[in-house]
N, C-alpha and C positions, 0 to 999 in steps of 0.2 A: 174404805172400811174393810173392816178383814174380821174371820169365823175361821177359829182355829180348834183345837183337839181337847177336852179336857181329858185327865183331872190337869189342875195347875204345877207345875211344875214346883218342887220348892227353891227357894235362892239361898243360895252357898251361904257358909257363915261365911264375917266378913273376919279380913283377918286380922289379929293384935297388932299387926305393925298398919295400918288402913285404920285401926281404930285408935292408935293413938296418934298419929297426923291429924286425926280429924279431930280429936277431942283439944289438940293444942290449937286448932283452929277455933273451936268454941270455946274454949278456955281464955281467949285474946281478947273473942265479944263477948267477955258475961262483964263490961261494963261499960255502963250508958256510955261514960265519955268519949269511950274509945268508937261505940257503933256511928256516934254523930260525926264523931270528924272518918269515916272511915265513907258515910254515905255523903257528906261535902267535897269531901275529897274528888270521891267517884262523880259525882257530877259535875264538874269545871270538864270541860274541854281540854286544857293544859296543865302545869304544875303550878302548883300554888307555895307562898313561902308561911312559914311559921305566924310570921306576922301575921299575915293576912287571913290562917284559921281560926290565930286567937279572935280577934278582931270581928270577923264574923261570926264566933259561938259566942263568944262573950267570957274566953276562959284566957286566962295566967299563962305567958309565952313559954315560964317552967313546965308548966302542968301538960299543954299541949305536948310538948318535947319530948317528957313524960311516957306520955302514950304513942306518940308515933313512934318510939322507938320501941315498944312493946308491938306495934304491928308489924314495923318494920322487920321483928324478929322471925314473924311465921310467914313472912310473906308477902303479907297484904299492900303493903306499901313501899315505894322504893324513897327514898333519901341521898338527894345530890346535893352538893356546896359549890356554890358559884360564889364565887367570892366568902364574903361574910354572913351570907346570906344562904338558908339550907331551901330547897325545893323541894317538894312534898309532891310522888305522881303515885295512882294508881296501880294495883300490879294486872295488867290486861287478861292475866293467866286466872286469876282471881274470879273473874266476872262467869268464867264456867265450872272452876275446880269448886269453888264455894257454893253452888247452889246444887253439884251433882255430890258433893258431901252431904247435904240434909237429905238428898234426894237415897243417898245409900245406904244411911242410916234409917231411913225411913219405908228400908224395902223398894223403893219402886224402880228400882236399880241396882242391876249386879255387875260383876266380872262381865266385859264384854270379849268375847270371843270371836271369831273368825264368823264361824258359822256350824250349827249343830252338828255333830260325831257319830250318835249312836243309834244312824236309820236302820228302819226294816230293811229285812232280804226280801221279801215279799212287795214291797214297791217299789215302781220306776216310774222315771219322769222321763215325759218327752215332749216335742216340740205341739203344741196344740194344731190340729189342723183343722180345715172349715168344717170337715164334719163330726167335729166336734162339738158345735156349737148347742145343738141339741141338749147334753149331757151337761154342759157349763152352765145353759141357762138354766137345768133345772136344780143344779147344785147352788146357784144363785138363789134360786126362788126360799129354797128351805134354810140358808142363810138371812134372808129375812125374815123369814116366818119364827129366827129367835129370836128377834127384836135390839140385838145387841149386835148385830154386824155391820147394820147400814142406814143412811138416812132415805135410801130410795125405800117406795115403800110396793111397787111392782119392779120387774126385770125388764130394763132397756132390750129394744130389739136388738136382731143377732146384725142385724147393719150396724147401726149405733156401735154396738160392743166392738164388732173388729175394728171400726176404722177408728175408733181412741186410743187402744190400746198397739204399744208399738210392735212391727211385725217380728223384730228378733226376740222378744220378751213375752211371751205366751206360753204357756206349760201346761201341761195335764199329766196328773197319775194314776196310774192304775193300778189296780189290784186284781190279779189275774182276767186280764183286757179286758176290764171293765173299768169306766172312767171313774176315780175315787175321788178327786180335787180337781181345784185348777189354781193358775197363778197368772198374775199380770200384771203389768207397768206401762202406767199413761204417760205423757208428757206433761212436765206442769206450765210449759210457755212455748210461745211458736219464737220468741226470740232466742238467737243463734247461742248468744251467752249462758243461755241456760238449756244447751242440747245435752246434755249429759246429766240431769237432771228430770228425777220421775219419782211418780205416785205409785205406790204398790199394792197389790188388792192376793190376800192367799184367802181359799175357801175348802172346804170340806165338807164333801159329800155325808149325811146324817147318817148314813148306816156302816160311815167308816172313819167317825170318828174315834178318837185314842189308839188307834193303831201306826203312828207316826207319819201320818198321811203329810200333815203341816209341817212337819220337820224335815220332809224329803222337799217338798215343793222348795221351801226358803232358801235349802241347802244349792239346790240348783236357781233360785231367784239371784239369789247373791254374788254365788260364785261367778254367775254366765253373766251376771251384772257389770262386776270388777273386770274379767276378760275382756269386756264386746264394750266398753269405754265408758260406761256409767257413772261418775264420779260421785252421785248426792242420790242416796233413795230415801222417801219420806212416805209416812203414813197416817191416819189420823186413826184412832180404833176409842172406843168409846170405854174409859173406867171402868164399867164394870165387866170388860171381857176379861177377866183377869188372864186367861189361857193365852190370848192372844199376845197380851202384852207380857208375857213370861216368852213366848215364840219369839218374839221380835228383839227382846234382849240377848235371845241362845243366838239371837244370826246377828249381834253388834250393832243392834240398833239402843238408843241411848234417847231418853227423855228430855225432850224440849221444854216442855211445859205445857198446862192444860189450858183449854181457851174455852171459855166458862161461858154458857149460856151461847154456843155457835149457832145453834138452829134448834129449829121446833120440831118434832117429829111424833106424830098421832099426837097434836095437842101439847104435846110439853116440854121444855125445853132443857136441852140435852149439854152436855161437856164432851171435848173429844181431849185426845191425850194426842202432844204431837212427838212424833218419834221422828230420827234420822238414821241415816246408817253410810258414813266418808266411805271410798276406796280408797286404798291407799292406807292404811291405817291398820297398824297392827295390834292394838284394839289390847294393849297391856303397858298404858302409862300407868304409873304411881301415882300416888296422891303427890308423894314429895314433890314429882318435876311439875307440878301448878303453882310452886312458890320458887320466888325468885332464889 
């Protein structure tokens, strides 16, 4: 969970050549026949032939033909001929480039960028140390106290907190040396395959928030991330932190999807928003390179 800076950030307009890639993407599904063999498609395991869509929708081998070549136009589907016979697969690229298009038309996603530009002179981050802990836990505590950062509903002790969180990934800033934030990243498995892989938690301190406290922390969350061999950082931050999730797309993190009704918290039951954020990624494909 993460508590970050308001006011909200606003997201860039999107731009005419982004909007009209996406609009020929809806423009392909605004008809039925084309969304049902587009989601048959997508569900087989392998390629499927003409035959065998007609067959199973119950449509005219012209008509099919018809429209896979209308998908096949923007993308969505690719079209091989083995013999006399054409094979109808999926385009893999599809299955992220099309749900993060509703998703950018829809605001909950922008331009992803490296990681935020335009920090204070007035804060610095540095490596947290144990006597820090004091200061963190109580930047925790009033992180809960707005009800939109976290599902704990008291601060795990200061044992607890160091040994989850891993030793090179710890941050605190300050504001003339006094602790103003902190940052951290747990581990999400003890297995080897997913050592480069971690949860991310940014917080700020309530009497300094909107002063770019969250923007400096992520800027060094990310950066020291990519450096020190972190490949996958992941967050869950609850809809209605809107700040939060405006923070986490300025440092290239990019919307998973929401997992509806995850847990209960004071009685009711909550949605979290899953985010990610690759290394390695220069974080300025096009729409276009998502179609074949």
């Amino acid at each position: 969970m993460t508590l970050t800076t308001p006011p909200v950030p606003e997201t860039a307009p999107l731009s005419s050549g982004d909007a009209e890639t996406y609009a020929s993407w809806f423009a392909s599904l605004a008809e039925p026949t084309r969304v049902r063999l587009l989601h048959s498609i997508a569900s087989r395991p392998t390629p499927v032939s003409v035959g065998e869509l007609a067959e199973a929708l119950g449509i005219g081998q012209p008509t099919v033909s018809h429209h896979l070549r209308k998908l096949a136009e923007v993308g969505f589907v690719t079209l091989t001929r083995e013999g006399t016979s054409t094979r109808v697969a999926i385009n893999p690229a599809c299955c992220t480039g099309l749900p993060h298009a509703a998703d950018a038309v829809m605001g909950m996603v922008a331009a992803r960028p490296c990681c935020p530009t335009d920090l204070p002179d007035d804060v610095s981050v540095r490596a947290m140390r144990p006597d820090d802990i004091d200061a963190v836990r109580r930047i925790y505590a009033e992180g809960i106290a707005t009800g939109n950062a976290t599902f704990e509903t008291e601060v795990p002790e200061s044992a607890t907190l160091l040994a989850q969180w891993l030793p090179d990934h710890r941050w605190v800033a300050e504001i003339n040396g006094e602790v103003a934030g902190w940052a951290a990243a747990t581990p999400t498995s003890s297995r080897e395959v997913y050592a480069g892989v971690a949860e991310t938690s940014v917080y700020v301190a309530e009497a300094a928030r909107g002063r770019g406290v969250g923007k400096t922390l992520i800027h060094t969350q990310v950066t020291e991330a990519d450096r020190r061999g972190l490949w996958t950082l992941q967050t869950s931050i609850f809809p209605e932190n809107k700040a939060s999730l405006a923070l986490h797309h300025m440092a290239g993190f990019r919307t998973l999807g929401v997992r509806e009704r995850i847990a209960r918290h004071h009685g009711q039951w909550r949605d979290t928003v899953m985010l990610e954020r690759r290394a390695g990624c220069d974080h300025s494909t096009e729409p276009a390179e998502c179609t074949c």
